[in-house]
C-alpha positions in Angstrom: 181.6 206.6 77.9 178.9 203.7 77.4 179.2 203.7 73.6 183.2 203.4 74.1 182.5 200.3 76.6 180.4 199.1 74.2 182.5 199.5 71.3 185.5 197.8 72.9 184.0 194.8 74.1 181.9 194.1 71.0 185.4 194.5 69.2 187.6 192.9 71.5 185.7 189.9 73.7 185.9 186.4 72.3 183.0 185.3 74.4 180.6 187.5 74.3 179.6 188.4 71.2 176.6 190.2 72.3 176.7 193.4 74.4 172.5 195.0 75.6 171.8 198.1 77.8 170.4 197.0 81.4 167.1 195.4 81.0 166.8 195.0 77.2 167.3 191.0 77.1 164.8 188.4 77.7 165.0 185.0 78.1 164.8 184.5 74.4 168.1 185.7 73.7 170.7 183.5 72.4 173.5 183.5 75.1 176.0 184.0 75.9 175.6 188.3 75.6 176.6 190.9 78.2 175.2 193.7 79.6 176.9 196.8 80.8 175.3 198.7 83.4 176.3 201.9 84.9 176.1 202.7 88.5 175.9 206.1 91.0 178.5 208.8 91.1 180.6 208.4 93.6 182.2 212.2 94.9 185.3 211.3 96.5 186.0 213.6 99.3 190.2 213.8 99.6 190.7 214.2 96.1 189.4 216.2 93.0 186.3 214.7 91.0 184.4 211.3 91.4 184.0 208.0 90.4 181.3 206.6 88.4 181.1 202.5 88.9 180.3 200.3 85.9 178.7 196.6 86.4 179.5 194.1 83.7 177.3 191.3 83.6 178.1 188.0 81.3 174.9 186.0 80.6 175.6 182.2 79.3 173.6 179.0 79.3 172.0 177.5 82.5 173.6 174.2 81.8 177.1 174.6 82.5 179.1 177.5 84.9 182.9 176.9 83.0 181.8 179.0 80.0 181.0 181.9 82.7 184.1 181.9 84.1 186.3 182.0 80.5 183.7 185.1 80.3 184.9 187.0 83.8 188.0 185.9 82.9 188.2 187.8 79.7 186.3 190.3 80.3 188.3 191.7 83.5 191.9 191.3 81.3 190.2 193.3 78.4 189.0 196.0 80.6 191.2 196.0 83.6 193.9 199.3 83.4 192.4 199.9 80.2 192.3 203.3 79.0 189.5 204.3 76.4 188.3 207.7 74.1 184.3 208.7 74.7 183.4 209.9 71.0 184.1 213.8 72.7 188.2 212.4 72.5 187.9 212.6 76.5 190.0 209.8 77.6 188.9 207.3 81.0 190.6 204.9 82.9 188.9 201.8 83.9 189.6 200.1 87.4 188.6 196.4 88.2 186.8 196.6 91.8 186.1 192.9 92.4 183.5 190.5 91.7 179.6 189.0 92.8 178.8 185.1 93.5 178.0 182.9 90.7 174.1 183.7 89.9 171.2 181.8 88.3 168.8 184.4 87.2 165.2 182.1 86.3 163.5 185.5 83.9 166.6 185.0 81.8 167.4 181.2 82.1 170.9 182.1 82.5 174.2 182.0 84.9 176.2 185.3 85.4 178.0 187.0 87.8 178.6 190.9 88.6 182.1 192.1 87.0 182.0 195.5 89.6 184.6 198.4 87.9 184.7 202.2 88.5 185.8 205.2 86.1 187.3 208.2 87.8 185.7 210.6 86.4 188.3 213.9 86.6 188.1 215.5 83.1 186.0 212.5 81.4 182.5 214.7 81.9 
């Protein structure tokens, strides 16, 4: 599922070029990049399986927050309702949730903001 996520967006998103695993930037990085982490398993108790949630997080230059927002922008119509193959050929949906505050992080010098999704997970595993 990661390597799918990755694959699409690398393919697909205009502005960000750049996709890491959590953690594997520093401030030395030329922005803007992204990095897609996944979250906990979620069992969902009235139905069958779970739900696994996936953070997105676009990374641009401190100077200016417009070029984050054409990120979040992009990023949530690119993966919104969008349906993607793991390399196994087991299809997943992916569901926009919603959305953190605008962030400065000072280790990496750069603006984001959280992109929160989730993947049911019924026959993806």
């Amino acid at each position: 599922m990661r390597l799918a996520l990755y694959n699409y967006l690398t393919e697909n998103c205009k502005s960000i070029p750049v996709w890491f695993q959590p953690y594997m930037a520093t401030a030395e990085v030329r922005k803007p990049y992204g990095v897609i982490r996944f979250g906990s398993v979620i069992p969902q108790v009235n139905s069958i399986g779970s739900l696994r949630l996936v953070e997105v997080w676009p990374y641009v230059d401190d100077s200016n927050y417009l070029p984050l927002d054409d990120a979040v922008k992009e990023i949530r119509r690119l993966l919104s309702g969008k349906v993607l193959t793991t390399e196994a050929g087991k299809r997943f949906k992916v569901e926009w949730i919603g959305e953190s505050d605008d962030f400065y992080d000072p280790d990496l010098e750069a603006l984001t903001r959280r992109i929160d999704f989730q993947v049911p997970l019924v026959g993806v595993l």
